[in-house]
C-alpha positions in Angstrom: -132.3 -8.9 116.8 -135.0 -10.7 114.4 -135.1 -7.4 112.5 -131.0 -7.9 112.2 -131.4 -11.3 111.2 -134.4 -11.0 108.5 -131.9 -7.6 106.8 -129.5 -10.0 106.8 -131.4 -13.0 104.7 -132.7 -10.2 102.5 -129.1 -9.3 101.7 -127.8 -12.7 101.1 -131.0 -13.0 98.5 -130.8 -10.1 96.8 -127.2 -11.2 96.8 -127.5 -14.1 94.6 -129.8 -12.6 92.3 -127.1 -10.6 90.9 -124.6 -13.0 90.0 -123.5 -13.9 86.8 -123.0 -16.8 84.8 -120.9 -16.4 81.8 -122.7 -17.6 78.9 -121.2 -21.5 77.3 -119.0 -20.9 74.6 -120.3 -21.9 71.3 -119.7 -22.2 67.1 -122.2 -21.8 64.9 -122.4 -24.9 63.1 -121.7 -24.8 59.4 -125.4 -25.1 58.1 -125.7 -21.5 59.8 -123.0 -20.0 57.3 -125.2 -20.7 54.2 -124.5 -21.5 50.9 -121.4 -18.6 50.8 -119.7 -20.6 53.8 -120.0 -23.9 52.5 -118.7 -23.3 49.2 -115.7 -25.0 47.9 -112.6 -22.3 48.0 -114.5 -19.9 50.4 -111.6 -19.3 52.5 -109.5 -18.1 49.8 -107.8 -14.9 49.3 -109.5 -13.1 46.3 -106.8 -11.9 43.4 -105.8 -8.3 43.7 -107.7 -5.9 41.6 -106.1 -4.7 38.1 -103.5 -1.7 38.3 -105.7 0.8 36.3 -109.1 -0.9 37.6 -111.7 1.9 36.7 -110.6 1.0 33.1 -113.1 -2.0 33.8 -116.1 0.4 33.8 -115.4 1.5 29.7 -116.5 4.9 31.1 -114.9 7.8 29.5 -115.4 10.2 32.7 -113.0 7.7 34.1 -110.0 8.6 32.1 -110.1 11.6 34.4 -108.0 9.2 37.3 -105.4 8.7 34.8 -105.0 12.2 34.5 -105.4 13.0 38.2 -102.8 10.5 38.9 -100.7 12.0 36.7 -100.4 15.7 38.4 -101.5 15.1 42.0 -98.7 14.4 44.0 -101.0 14.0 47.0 -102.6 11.2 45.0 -99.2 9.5 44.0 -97.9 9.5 48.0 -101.2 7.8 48.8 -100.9 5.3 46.3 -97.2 4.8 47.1 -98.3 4.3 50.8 -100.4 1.7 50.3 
């Protein structure tokens, strides 16, 4: 019977070891965001890039995507798409 009781009490103990608390919901306070976070217009939407961007890089292995554009279907769907 004392056996009975004392598997019992270890039960019960082992029991409560294993529940969990959810942690406190929290937000990080704005020092933690850094200079990025804090700056003024941070939370706006950058312009789209330029229709023919790799122009930008004056390189003139990148003409190539004008002319890949120009005969790949494949290229022209995807584009299309998004």
């Amino acid at each position: 019977m004392m056996r009975r009781h004392f598997v019992m009490a270890l039960m019960l103990a082992l029991g409560a070891c294993t529940t969990v608390v959810p942690p406190l919901a929290t937000t990080p306070p704005p020092s933690s965001l850094g200079p990025f976070g804090q700056a003024v217009g941070a939370n706006v939407e950058p312009a789209p890039p330029p229709s023919e961007w790799w122009r930008l890089f004056d390189d003139p292995r990148s003409m190539d995507i004008s002319r890949a554009l120009a005969v790949n279907t494949d290229i022209r769907v995807a584009l299309a798409n998004l």
